[in-house]
C-alpha positions as CSV (number, residue, x, y, z in Angstrom):
1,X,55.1,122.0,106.9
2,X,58.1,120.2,106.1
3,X,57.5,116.6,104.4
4,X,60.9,115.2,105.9
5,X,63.1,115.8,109.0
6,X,66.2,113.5,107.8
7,X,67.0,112.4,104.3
8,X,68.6,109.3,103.2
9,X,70.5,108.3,100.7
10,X,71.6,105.3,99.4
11,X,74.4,104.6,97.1
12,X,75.5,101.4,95.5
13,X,73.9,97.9,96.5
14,X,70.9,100.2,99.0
15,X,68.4,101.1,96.6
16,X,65.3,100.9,98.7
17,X,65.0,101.0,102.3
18,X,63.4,98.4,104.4
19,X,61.1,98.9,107.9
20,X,59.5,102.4,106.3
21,X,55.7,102.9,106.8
22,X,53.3,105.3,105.7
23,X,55.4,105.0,102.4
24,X,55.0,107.3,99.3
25,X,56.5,108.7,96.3
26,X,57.3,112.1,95.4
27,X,58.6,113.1,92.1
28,X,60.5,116.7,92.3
29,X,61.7,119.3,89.8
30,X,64.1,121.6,91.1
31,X,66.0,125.1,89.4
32,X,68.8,122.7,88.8
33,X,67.1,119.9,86.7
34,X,65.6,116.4,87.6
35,X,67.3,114.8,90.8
36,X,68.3,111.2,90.8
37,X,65.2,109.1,91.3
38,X,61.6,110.1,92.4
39,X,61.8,110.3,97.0
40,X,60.5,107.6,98.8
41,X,59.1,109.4,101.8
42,X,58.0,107.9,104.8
43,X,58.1,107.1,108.8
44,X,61.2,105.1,110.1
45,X,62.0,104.7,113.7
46,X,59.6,107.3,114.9
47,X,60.9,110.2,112.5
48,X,60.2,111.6,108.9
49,X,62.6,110.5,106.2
50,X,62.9,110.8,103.0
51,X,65.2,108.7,101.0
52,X,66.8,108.5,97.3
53,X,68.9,106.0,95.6
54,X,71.6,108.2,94.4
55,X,72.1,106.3,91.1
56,X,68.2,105.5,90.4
57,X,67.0,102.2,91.0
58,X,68.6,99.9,88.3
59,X,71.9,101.9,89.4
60,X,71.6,103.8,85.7
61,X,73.8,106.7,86.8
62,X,77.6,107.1,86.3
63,X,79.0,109.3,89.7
64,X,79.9,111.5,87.1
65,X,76.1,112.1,85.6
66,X,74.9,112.5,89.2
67,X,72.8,116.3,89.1
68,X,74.4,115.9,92.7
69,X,72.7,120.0,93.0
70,X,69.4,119.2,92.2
71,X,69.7,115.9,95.1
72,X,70.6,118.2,97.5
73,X,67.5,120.9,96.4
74,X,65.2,118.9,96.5
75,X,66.0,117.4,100.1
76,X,65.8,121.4,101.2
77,X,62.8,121.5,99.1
78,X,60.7,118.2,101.3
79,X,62.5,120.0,104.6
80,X,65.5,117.7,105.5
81,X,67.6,119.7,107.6
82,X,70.3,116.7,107.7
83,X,71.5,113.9,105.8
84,X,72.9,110.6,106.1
85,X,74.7,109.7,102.9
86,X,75.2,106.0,102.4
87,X,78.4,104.7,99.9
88,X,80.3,101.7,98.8
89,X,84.2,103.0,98.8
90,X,87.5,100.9,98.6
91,X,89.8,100.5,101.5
92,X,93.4,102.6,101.6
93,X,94.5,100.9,104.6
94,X,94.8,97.3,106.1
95,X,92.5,97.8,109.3
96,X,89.4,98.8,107.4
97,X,88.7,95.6,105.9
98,X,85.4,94.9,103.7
99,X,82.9,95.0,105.0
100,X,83.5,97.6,107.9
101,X,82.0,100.8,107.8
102,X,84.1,104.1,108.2
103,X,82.4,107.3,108.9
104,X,84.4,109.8,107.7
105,X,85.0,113.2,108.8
106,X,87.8,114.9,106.3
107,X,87.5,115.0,101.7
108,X,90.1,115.2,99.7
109,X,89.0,116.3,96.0
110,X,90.4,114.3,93.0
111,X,87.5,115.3,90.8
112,X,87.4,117.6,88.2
113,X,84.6,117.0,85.7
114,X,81.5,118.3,88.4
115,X,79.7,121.4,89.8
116,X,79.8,121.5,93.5
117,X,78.5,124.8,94.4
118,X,74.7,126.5,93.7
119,X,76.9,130.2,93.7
120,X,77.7,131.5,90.2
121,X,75.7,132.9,87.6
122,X,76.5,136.8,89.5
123,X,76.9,135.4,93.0
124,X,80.1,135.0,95.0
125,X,79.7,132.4,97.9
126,X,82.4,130.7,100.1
127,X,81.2,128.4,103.2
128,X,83.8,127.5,105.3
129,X,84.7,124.0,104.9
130,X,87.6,123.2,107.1
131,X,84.9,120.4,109.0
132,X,82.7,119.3,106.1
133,X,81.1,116.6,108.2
134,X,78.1,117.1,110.6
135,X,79.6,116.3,114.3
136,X,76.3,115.4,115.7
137,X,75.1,113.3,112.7
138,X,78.8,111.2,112.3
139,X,78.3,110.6,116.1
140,X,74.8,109.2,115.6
141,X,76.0,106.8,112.7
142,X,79.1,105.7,115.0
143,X,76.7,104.8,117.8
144,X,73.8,102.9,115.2
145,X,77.1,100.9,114.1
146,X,77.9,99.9,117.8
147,X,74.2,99.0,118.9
148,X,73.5,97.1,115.7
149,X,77.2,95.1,115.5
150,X,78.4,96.5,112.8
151,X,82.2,97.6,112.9
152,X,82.1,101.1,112.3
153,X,84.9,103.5,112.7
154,X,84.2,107.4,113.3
155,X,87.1,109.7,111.6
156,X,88.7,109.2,108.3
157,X,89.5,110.7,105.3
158,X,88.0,109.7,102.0
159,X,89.6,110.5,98.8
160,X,86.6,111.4,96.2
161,X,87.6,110.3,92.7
162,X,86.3,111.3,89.3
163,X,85.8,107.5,87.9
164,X,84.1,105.9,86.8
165,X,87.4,103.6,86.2
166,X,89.1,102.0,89.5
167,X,92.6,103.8,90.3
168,X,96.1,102.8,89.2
169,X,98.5,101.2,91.6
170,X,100.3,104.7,91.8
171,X,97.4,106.8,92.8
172,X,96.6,104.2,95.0
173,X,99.8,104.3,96.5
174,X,100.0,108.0,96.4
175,X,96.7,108.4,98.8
176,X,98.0,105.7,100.9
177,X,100.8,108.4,101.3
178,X,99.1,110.9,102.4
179,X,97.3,109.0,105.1
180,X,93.6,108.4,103.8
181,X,91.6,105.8,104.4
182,X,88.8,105.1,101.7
183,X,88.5,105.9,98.0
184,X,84.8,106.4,96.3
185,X,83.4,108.5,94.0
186,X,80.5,110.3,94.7
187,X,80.2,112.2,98.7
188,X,82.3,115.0,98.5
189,X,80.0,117.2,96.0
190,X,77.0,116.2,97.9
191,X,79.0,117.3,101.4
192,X,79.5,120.7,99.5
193,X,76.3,121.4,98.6
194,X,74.4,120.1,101.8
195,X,76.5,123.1,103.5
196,X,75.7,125.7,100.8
197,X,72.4,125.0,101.6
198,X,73.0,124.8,105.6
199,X,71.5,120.9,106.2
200,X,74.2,118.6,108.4
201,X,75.9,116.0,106.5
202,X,77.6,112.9,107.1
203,X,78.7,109.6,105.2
204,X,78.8,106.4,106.2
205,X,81.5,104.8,103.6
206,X,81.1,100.7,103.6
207,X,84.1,99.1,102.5
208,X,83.6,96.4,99.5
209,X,87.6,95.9,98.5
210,X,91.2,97.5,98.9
211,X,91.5,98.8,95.8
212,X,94.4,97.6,94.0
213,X,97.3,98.5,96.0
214,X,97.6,95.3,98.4
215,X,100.0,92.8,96.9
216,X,98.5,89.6,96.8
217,X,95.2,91.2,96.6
218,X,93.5,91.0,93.1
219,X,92.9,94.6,91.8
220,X,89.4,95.1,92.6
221,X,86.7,93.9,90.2
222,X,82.9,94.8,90.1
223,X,81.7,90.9,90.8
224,X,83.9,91.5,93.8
225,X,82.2,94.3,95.1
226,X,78.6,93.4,94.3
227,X,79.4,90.4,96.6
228,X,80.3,92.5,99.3
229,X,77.3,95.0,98.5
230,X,74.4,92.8,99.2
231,X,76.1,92.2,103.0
232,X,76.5,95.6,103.4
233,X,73.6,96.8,102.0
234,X,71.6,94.4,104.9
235,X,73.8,96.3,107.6
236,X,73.3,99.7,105.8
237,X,69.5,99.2,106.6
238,X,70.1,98.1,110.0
239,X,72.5,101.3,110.9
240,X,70.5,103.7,109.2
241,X,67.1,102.6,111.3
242,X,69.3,103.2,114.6
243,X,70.9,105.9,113.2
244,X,67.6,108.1,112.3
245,X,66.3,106.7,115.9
246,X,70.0,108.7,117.4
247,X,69.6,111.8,115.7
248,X,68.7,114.6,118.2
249,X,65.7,116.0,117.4
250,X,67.0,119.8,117.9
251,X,70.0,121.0,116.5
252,X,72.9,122.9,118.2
253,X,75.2,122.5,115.4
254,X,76.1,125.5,113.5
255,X,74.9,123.4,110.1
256,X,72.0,125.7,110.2
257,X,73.8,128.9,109.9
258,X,76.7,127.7,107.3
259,X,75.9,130.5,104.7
260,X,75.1,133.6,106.6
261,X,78.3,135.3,106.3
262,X,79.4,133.4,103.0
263,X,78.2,135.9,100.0
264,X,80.4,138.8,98.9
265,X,78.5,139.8,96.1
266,X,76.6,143.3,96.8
267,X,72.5,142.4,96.4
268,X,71.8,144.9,94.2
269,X,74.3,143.4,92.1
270,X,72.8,139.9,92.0
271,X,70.3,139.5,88.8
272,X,66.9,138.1,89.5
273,X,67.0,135.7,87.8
274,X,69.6,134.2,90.2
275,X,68.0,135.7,93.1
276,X,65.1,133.5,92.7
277,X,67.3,130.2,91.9
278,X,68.7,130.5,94.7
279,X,65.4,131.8,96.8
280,X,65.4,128.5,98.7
281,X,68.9,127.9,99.5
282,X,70.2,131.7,100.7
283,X,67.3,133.7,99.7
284,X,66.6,134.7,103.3
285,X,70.6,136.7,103.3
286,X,69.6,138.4,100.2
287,X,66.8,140.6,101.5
């Protein structure tokens, strides 16, 4: 029986989550080494959740470090069948201002120092990825947003950096040219995986800053941001409770089914040992 229904997790200033009962901790090992922090799993607004501070508590991990496959494992491992990712991210454009939350629905990939799939090791695997959000869990976080009062804007693209230094005024002006709206540094590789292993996925990124390509705006510093964290992280709380409240309880999304078509590699061609690493996330297409 699955521990979870809807995992959580919480990036920079949202370490814990507030209103949980029946609260307890789990500590997981997964094929892929030791996730972030031990889950805290328990009830919020009627449903299952488990949550996990993407950079442990005491924020001790650089978006770089994150072992973003054994997160997303272990969530698959408690049950969660969809995720709500939580992120500080600074703003590309002038209407986003801090702190509004954007929900994003499109990536673009300016990382290149991270694994972001579970395939290798004598499996071929491609999920399509043309809509790396979850409709129907975007929707829910849009509609939290408006019943809580929180400005929160559904669509966007987010441009996922390697970091963990801020960006120069010309790749900050370069993404402004092509039309995105936030900058962060950690959901893309956790969007990747949670469709590998078919859970729905969606991001709510809270603005803290513009980055540093406003003139007359001072490039953005981290005593900036954690000012603008701890108000966000008090909304973050509030639109996560609604937002777990709105989730439908079935899904009709095709989330569920992401990976069925996705391997090329023959089975008998797959060694065991990769077979069974991967028994949980596509083990049921491998026969």
């Amino acid at each position: 029986m699955a521990q979870a229904e809807i995992g959580i997790i919480g990036g920079s200033g949202l370490y814990s989550m507030p209103g949980f009962t029946n609260m307890r901790e789990v500590k997981l090992e997964t094929p892929f080494g030791e996730p972030s922090d031990p889950f805290v799993l328990g009830n919020l607004s009627g449903r299952k959740v488990a949550f996990l501070a993407r950079h442990g508590r005491g924020h001790r991990i650089l978006p770089s470090e994150l072992n973003f496959r054994a997160n997303i494992h272990a969530f698959k491992q408690l049950g969660v069948t969809r995720i709500l990712s939580v992120s500080a991210v600074g703003s590309l454009k002038a209407q986003h201002k801090p702190p509004d939350f954007v929900i994003a629905d499109q990536f673009i990939d300016r990382t290149f120092n991270r694994v972001a799939t579970f395939f290798g090791e004598g499996i071929v695997g491609h999920v399509a990825f043309g809509d790396p959000v979850c409709a129907t869990v975007a929707k829910a976080a849009a509609e939290a947003c408006n019943e809580v009062g929180i400005v929160g804007k559904l669509g966007g693209t987010y441009v996922c950096m390697e970091g963990p230094q801020f960006s120069t005024k010309a790749e900050s002006n370069l993404y402004r040219s092509w039309g995105a709206d936030v900058i962060g540094m950690t959901n893309l590789q956790e969007a990747k995986l949670a469709r590998e292993a078919e859970i729905c996925y969606a991001t709510v990124a809270m603005v803290t800053d513009y980055d540093c390509w406003r003139e007359g705006h001072d490039s953005v510093t981290v005593e900036q941001i954690v000012a603008v964290l701890h108000q966000n992280a008090e909304n973050a709380a509030k639109m996560v409770k609604a937002a777990v409240a709105a989730i439908p309880k079935e899904r009709t999304c095709s989330c569920g089914s992401a990976a069925q078509f996705a391997i090329l590699t023959q089975p008998g061609a797959i060694p065991a040992a990769t077979k069974e690493k991967l028994k949980l996330i596509v083990g049921k297409y491998l026969g």
